[in-house]
Phi, psi and omega in degrees: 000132188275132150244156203238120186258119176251169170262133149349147115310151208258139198234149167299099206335177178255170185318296195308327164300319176297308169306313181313288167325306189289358226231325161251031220244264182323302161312325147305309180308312194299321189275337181315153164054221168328338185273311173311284242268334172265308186255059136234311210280308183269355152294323205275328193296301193316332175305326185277310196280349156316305204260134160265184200287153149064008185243129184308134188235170173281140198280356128016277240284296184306311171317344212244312147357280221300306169326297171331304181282273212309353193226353163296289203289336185273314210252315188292298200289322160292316152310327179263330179287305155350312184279325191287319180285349189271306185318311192264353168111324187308287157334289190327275197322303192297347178282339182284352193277159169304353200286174176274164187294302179289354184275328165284321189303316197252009151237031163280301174333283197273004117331303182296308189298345214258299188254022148287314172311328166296299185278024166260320164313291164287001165249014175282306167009270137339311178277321183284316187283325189255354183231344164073034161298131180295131194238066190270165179300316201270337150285331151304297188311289161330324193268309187304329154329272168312302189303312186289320172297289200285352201253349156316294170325287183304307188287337174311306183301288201337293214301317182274352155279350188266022158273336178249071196196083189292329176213173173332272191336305201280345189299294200296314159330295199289331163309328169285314165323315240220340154295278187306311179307318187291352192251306162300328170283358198262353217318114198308308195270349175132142172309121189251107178307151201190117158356134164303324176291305182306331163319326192271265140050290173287011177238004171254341195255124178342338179298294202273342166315305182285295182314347179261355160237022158257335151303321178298332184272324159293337138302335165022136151227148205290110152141359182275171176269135179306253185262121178278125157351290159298351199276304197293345200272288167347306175294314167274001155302315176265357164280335195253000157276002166298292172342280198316310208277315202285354170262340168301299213254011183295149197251083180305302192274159194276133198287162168226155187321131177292329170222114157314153192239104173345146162266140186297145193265134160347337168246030181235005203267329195068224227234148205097173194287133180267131175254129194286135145344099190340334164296324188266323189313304205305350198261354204304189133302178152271324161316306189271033167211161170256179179289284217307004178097016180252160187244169177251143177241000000 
């Protein structure tokens, strides 16, 4: 009797492993760098140059901060990078591997809350050490709430504008464009007049929601309302119509140009050898070009 031993087939981690992984994958990526340095660095400088030394400030006042960095990193720093990876091909790859789709999907999302939630974390932080703003546990616990719903919220949309956001170049611009106004009318830098309508208008829009229930929640007091009801109700409404529009209209693949730009034909090209356009160099064989770009025949 013969035995006939085969190998195993290699088997996939379960979900909770994979999500895990991608979640502290993505998340490493995501903090290098650029993300640290705007949405931790550049809250906390505002903060400073706002504020004079030794002087108490309000968890109000620090919340608008904390939003500030945290709407940084879910919307701009994420959003662009998203587009950069779709753009490069990068989405393309991941789609062919076994992992599942929503698995990526949903911890490049919940990379992004972790570490936005950190860089919200870190100018309240901030506000407690150098200016001795009041912090109780249960007011912390409450801002970690809020921070974690809006820092959802926000990258859920990024994630569902960056289906019309066609090439690189166009990322960062249209993210700023569609940002600094909605931060301003919110007011992120501090109160402007402005029109009763636009007022109403900024209290529907994810900004001015989070920062005002992320101050109540670091003023907390005994006998105050904790968390407002409408405000966290704004948020999640606008996380999960992120959510709905970014599984209909998401984009794996990198768009490509609607009209190719022609080849000059052999008699506009004139007299002599035509050297083909890098683009037909690229389909060549490898055999039939030398390194200088020349072709062989």
């Amino acid at each position: 009797m013969t035995d006939v031993t085969g190998h195993a087939q290699p088997r996939m981690p379960n979900i909770g492993r994979l999500l895990a992984a991608q979640i502290g994958y993505q998340g490493r990526l995501l903090a290098s760098g650029r993300a640290v340095t705007i949405g931790i660095g550049l809250p906390i400088i505002l903060l400073l140059a706002s504020h004079q030394s030794h002087t108490q400030t309000t968890g109000a006042d620090v919340a608008r901060y904390a939003v500030f960095g945290l709407t940084l990193t879910a919307w701009n720093t994420y959003g662009v990078r998203l587009v950069a990876a779709r753009e490069a091909g990068i989405l393309k790859r991941w789609w062919a591997t076994p992992l599942p789709r929503w698995c990526y999907f949903l911890g490049r999302i919940l990379a992004t809350v972790v570490v936005a939630t950190i860089a919200g974390a870190a100018t309240v932080a901030a506000g407690v050490i150098l200016y001795g703003t009041p912090l109780s546990l249960i007011g912390a616990f409450g801002a970690l709430v809020v921070f974690v719903l809006g820092s959802l919220a926000w990258a859920a949309a990024a994630t569902a504008l960056t289906t019309v956001v066609s090439t690189i170049e166009a990322a960062a611009p249209t993210f700023m464009v569609t940002y600094f106004p909605v931060i301003i009318i919110s007011g992120l830098f501090g109160s402007i007049s402005e029109p009763h309508w636009l007022t109403t208008i900024a209290s529907y829009l994810p900004a001015q929601p989070l920062a005002h229930a992320a101050g109540l929640a670091l003023d907390h007091t005994a006998g105050q309302t904790w968390l407002p009801g409408r405000d966290l109700i704004v948020l999640a409404a606008w996380a999960m119509a992120g959510i709905a529009i970014a599984v209909a209209t998401f984009r794996w693949e990198p768009h490509r140009p609607a009209k190719r730009r022609p080849a000059r034909s052999s008699q506009q090209a004139g007299p002599g050898p035509r050297m083909p356009p890098p683009a037909e160099l690229a389909d060549l064989p490898a055999g039939n070009r030398s390194t200088s770009g020349e072709v062989r025949t």
